[in-house]
mmCIF file as Biopython writes it, N, C-alpha, C and O atoms, coordinates in Angstrom:
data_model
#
loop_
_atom_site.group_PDB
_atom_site.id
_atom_site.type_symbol
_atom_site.label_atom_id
_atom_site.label_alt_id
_atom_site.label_comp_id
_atom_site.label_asym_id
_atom_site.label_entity_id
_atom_site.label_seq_id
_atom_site.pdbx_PDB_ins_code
_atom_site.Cartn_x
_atom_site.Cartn_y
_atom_site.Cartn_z
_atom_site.occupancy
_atom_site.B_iso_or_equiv
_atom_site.auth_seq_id
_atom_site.auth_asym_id
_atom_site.pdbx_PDB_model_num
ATOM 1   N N  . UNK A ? 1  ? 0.824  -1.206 0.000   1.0 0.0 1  A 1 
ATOM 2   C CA . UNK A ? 1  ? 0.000  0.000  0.000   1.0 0.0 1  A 1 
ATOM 3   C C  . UNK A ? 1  ? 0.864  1.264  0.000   1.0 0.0 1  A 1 
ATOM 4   O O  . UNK A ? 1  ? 0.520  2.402  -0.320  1.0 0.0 1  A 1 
ATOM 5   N N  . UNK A ? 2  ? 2.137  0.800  0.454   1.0 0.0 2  A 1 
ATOM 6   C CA . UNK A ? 2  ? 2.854  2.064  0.224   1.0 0.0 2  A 1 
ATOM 7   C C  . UNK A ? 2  ? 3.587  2.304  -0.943  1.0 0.0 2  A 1 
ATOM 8   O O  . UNK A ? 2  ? 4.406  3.208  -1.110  1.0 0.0 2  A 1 
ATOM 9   N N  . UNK A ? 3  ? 3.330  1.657  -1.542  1.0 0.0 3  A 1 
ATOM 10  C CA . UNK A ? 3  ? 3.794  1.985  -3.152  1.0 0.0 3  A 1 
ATOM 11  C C  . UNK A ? 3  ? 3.444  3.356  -4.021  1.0 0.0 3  A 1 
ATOM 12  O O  . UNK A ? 3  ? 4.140  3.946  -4.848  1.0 0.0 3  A 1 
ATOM 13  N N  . UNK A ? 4  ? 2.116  3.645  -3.530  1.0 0.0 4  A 1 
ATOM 14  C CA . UNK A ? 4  ? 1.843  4.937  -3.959  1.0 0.0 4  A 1 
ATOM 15  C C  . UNK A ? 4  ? 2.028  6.355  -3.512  1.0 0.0 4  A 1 
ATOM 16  O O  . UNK A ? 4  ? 1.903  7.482  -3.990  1.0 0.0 4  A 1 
ATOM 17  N N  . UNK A ? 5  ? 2.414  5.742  -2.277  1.0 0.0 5  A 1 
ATOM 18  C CA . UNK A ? 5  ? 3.382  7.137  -1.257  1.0 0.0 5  A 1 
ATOM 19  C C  . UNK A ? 5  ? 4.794  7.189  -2.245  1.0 0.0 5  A 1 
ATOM 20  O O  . UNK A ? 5  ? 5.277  8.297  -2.478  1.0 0.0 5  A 1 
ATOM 21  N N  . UNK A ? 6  ? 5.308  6.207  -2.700  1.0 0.0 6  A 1 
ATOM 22  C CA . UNK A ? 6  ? 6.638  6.327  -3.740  1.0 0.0 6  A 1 
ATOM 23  C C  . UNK A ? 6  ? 7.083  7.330  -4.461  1.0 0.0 6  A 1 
ATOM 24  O O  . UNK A ? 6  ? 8.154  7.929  -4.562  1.0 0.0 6  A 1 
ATOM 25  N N  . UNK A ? 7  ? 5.846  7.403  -5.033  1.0 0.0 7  A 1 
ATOM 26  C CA . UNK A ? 7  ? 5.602  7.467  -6.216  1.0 0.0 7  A 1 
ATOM 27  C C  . UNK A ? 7  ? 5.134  9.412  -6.147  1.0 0.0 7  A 1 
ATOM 28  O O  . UNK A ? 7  ? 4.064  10.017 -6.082  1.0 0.0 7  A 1 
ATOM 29  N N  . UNK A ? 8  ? 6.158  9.706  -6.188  1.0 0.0 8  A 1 
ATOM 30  C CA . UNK A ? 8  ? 5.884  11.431 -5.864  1.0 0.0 8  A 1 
ATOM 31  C C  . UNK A ? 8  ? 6.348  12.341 -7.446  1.0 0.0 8  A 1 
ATOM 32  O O  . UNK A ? 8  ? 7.079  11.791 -8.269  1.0 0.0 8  A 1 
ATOM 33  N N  . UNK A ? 9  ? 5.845  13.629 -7.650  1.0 0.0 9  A 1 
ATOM 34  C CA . UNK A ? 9  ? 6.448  13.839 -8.744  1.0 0.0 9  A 1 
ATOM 35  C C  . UNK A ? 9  ? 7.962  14.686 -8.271  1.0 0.0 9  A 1 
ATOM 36  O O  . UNK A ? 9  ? 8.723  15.336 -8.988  1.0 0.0 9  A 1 
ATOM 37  N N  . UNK A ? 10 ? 8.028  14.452 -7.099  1.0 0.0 10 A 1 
ATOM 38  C CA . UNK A ? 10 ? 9.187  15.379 -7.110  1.0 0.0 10 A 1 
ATOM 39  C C  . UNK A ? 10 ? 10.710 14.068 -6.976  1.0 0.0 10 A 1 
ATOM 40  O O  . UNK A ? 10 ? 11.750 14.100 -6.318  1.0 0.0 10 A 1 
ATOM 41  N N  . UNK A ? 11 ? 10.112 13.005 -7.993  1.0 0.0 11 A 1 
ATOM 42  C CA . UNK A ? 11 ? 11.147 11.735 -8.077  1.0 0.0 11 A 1 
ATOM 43  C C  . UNK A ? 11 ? 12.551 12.251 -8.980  1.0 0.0 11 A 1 
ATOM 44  O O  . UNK A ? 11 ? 13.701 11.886 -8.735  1.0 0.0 11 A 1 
ATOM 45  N N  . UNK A ? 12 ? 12.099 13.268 -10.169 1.0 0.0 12 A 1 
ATOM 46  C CA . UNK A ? 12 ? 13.839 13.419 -10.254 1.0 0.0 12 A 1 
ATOM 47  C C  . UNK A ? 12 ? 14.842 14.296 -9.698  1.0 0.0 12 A 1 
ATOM 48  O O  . UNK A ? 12 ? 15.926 14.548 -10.224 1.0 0.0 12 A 1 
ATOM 49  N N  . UNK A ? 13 ? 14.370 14.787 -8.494  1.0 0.0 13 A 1 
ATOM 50  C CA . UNK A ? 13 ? 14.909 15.419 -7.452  1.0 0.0 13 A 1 
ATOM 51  C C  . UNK A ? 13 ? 15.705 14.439 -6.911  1.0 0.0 13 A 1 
ATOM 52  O O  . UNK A ? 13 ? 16.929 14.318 -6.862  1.0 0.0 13 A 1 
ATOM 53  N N  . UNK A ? 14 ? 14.574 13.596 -6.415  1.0 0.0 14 A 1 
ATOM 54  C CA . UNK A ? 14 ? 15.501 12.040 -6.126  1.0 0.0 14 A 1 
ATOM 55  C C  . UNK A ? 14 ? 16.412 11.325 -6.158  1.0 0.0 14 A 1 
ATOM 56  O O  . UNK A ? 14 ? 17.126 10.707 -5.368  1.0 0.0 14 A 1 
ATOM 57  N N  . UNK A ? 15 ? 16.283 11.517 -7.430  1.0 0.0 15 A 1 
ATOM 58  C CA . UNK A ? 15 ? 17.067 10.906 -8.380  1.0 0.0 15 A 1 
ATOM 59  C C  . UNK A ? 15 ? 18.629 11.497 -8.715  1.0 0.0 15 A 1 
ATOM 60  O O  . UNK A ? 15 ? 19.667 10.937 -9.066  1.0 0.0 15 A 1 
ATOM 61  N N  . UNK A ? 16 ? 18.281 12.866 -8.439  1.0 0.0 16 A 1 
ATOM 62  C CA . UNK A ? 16 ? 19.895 13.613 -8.985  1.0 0.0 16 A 1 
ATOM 63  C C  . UNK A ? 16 ? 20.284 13.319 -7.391  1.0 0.0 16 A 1 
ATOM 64  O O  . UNK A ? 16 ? 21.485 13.140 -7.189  1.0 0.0 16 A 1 
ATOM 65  N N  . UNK A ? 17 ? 19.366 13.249 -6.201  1.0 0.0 17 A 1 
ATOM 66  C CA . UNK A ? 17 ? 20.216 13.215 -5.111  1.0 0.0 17 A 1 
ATOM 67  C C  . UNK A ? 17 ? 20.728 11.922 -4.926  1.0 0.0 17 A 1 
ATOM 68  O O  . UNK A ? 17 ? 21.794 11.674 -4.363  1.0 0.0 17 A 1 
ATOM 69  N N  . UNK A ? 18 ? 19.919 11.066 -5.428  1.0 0.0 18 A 1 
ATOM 70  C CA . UNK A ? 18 ? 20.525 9.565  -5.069  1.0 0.0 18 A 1 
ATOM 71  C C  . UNK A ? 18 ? 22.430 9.568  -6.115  1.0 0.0 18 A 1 
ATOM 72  O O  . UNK A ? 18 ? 23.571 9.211  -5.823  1.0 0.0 18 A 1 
ATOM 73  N N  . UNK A ? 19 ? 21.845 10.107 -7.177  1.0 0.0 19 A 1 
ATOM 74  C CA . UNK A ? 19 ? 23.250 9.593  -8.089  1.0 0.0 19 A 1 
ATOM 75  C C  . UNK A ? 19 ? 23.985 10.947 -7.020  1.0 0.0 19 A 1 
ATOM 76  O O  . UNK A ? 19 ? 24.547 10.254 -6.172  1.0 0.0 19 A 1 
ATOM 77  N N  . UNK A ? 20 ? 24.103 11.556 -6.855  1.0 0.0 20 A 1 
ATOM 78  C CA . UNK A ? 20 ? 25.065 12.785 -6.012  1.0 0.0 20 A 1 
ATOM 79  C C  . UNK A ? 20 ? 25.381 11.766 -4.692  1.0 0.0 20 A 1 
ATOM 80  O O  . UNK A ? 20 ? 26.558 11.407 -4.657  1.0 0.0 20 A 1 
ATOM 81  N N  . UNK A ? 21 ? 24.482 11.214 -3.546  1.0 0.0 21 A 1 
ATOM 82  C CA . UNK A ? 21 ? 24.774 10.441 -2.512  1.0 0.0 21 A 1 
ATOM 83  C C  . UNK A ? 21 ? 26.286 9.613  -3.005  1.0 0.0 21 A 1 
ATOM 84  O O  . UNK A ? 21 ? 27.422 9.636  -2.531  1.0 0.0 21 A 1 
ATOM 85  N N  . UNK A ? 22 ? 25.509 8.703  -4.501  1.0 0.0 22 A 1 
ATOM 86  C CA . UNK A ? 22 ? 26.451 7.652  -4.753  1.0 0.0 22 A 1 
ATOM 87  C C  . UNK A ? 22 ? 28.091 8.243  -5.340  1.0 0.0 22 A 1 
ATOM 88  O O  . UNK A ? 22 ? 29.144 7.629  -5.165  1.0 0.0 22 A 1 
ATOM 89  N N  . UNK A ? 23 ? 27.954 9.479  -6.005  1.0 0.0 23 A 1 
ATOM 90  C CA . UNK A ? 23 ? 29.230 10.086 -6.282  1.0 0.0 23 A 1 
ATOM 91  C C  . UNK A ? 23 ? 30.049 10.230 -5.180  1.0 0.0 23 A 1 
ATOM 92  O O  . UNK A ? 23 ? 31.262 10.066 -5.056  1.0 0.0 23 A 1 
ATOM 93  N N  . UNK A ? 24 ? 29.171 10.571 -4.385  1.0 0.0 24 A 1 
ATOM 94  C CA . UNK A ? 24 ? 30.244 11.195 -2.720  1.0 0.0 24 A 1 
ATOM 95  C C  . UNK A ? 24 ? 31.245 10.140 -2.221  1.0 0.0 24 A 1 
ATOM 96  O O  . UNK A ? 24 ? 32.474 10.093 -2.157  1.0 0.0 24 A 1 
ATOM 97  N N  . UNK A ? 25 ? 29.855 8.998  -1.767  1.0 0.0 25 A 1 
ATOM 98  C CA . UNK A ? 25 ? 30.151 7.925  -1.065  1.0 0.0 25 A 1 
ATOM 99  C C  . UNK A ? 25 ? 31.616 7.256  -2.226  1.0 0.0 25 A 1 
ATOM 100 O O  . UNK A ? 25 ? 32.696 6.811  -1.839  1.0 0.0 25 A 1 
ATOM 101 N N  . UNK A ? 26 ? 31.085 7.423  -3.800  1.0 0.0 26 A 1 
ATOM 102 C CA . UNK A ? 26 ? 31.903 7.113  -4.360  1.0 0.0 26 A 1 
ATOM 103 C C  . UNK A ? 26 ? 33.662 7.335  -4.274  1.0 0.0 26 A 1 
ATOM 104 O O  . UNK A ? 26 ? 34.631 6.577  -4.331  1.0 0.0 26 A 1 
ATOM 105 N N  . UNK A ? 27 ? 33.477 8.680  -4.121  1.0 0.0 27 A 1 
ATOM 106 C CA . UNK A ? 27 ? 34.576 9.617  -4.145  1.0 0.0 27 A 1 
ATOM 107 C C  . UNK A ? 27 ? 35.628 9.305  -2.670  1.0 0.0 27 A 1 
ATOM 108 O O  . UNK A ? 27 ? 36.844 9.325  -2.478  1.0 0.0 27 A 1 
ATOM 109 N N  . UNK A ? 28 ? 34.174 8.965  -1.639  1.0 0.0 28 A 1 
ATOM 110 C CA . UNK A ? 28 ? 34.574 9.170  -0.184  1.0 0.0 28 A 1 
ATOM 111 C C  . UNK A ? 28 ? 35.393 7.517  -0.243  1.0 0.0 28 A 1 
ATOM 112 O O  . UNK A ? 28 ? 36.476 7.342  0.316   1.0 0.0 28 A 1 
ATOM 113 N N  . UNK A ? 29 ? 34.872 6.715  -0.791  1.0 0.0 29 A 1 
ATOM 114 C CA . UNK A ? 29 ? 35.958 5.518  -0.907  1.0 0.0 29 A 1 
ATOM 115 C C  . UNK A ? 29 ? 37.581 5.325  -1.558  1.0 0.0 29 A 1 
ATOM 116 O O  . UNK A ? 29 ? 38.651 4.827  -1.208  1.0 0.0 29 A 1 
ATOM 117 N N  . UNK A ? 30 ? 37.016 6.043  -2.703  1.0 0.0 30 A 1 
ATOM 118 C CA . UNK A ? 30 ? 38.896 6.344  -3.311  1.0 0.0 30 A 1 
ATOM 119 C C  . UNK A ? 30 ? 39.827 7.162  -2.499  1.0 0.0 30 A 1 
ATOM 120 O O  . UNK A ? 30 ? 40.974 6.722  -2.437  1.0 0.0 30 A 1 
ATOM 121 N N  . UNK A ? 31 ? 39.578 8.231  -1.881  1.0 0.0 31 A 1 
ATOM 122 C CA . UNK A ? 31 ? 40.166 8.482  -1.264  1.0 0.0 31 A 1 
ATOM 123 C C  . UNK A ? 31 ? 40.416 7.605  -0.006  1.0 0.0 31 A 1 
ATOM 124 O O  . UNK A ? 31 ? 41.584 7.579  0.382   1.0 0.0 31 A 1 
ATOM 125 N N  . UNK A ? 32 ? 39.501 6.880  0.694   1.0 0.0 32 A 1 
ATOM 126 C CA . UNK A ? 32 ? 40.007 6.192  1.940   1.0 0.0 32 A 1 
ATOM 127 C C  . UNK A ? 32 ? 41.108 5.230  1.213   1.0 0.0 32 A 1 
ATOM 128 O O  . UNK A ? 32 ? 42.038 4.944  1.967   1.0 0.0 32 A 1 
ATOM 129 N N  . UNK A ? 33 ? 41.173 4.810  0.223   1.0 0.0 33 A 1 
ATOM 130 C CA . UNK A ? 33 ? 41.777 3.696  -0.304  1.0 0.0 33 A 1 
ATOM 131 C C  . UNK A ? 33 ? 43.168 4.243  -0.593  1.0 0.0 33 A 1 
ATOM 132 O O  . UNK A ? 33 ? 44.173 3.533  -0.562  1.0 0.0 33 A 1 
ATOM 133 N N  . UNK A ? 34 ? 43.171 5.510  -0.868  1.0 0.0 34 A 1 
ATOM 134 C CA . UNK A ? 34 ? 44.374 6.141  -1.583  1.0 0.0 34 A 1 
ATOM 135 C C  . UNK A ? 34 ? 44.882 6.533  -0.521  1.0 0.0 34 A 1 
ATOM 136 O O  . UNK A ? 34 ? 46.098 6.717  -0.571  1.0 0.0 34 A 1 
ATOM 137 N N  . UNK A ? 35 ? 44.119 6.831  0.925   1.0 0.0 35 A 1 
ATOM 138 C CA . UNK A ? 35 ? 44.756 7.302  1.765   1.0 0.0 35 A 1 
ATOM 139 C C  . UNK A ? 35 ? 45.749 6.533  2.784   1.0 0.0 35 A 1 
ATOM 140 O O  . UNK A ? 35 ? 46.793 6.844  3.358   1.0 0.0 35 A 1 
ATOM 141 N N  . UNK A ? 36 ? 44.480 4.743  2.713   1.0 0.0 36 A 1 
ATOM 142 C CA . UNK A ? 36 ? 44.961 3.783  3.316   1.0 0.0 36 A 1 
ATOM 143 C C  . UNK A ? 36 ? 46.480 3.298  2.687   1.0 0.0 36 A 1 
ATOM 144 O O  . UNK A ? 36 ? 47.381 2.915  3.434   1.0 0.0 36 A 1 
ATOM 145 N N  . UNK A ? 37 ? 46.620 3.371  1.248   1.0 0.0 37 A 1 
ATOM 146 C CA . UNK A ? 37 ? 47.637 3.081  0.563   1.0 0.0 37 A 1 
ATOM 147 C C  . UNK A ? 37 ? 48.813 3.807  1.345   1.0 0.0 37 A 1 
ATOM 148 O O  . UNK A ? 37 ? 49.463 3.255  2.233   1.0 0.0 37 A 1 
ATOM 149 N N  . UNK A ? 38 ? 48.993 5.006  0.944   1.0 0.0 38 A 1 
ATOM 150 C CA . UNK A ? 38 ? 49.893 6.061  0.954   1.0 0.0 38 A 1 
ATOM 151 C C  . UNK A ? 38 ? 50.433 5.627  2.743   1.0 0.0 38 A 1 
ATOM 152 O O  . UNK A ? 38 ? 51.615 5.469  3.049   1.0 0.0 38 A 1 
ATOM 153 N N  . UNK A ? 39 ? 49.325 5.508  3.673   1.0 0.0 39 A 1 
ATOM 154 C CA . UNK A ? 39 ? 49.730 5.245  5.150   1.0 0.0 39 A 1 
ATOM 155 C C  . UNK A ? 39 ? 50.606 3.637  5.121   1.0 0.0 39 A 1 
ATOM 156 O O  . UNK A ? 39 ? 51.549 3.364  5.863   1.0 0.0 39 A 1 
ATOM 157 N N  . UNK A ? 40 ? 50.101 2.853  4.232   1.0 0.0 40 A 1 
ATOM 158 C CA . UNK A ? 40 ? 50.654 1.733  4.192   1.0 0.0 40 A 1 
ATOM 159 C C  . UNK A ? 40 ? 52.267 1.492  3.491   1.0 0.0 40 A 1 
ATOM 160 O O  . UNK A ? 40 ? 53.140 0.670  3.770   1.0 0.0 40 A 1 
ATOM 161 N N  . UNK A ? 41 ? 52.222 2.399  2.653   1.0 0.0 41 A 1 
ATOM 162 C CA . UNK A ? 41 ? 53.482 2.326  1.687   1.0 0.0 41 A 1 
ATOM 163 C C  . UNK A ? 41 ? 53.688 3.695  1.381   1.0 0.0 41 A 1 
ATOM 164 O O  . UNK A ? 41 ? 53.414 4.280  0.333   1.0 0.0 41 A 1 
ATOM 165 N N  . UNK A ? 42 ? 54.480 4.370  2.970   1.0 0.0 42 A 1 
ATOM 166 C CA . UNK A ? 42 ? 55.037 5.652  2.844   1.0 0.0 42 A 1 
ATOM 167 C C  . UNK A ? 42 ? 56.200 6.026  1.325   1.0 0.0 42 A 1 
ATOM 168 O O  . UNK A ? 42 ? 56.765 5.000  0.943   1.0 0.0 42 A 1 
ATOM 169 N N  . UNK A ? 43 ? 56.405 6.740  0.867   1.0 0.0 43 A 1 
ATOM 170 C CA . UNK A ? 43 ? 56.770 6.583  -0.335  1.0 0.0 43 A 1 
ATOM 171 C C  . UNK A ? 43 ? 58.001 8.031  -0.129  1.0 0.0 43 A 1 
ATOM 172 O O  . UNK A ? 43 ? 58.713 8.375  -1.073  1.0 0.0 43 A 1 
#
């Protein structure tokens, strides 16, 4: 029944925030990785 609560028109709002969430989180991983590196194999 809550399927139609979903279902809002303000979905590609949503939508640019969901892909923006996933860029961050994206972003927020390469760097932990690049950071974990660099701490691991001072250079």
């Amino acid at each position: 029944m809550g399927k139609t609560v979903e279902r809002k028109p303000s979905s590609p709002i949503q939508c640019a925030l969901r892909e923006e969430a996933r860029a961050w989180i994206f972003a927020g991983a390469v760097i932990a990785i690049y950071l974990g590196v660099k701490l691991c194999l001072p250079f």
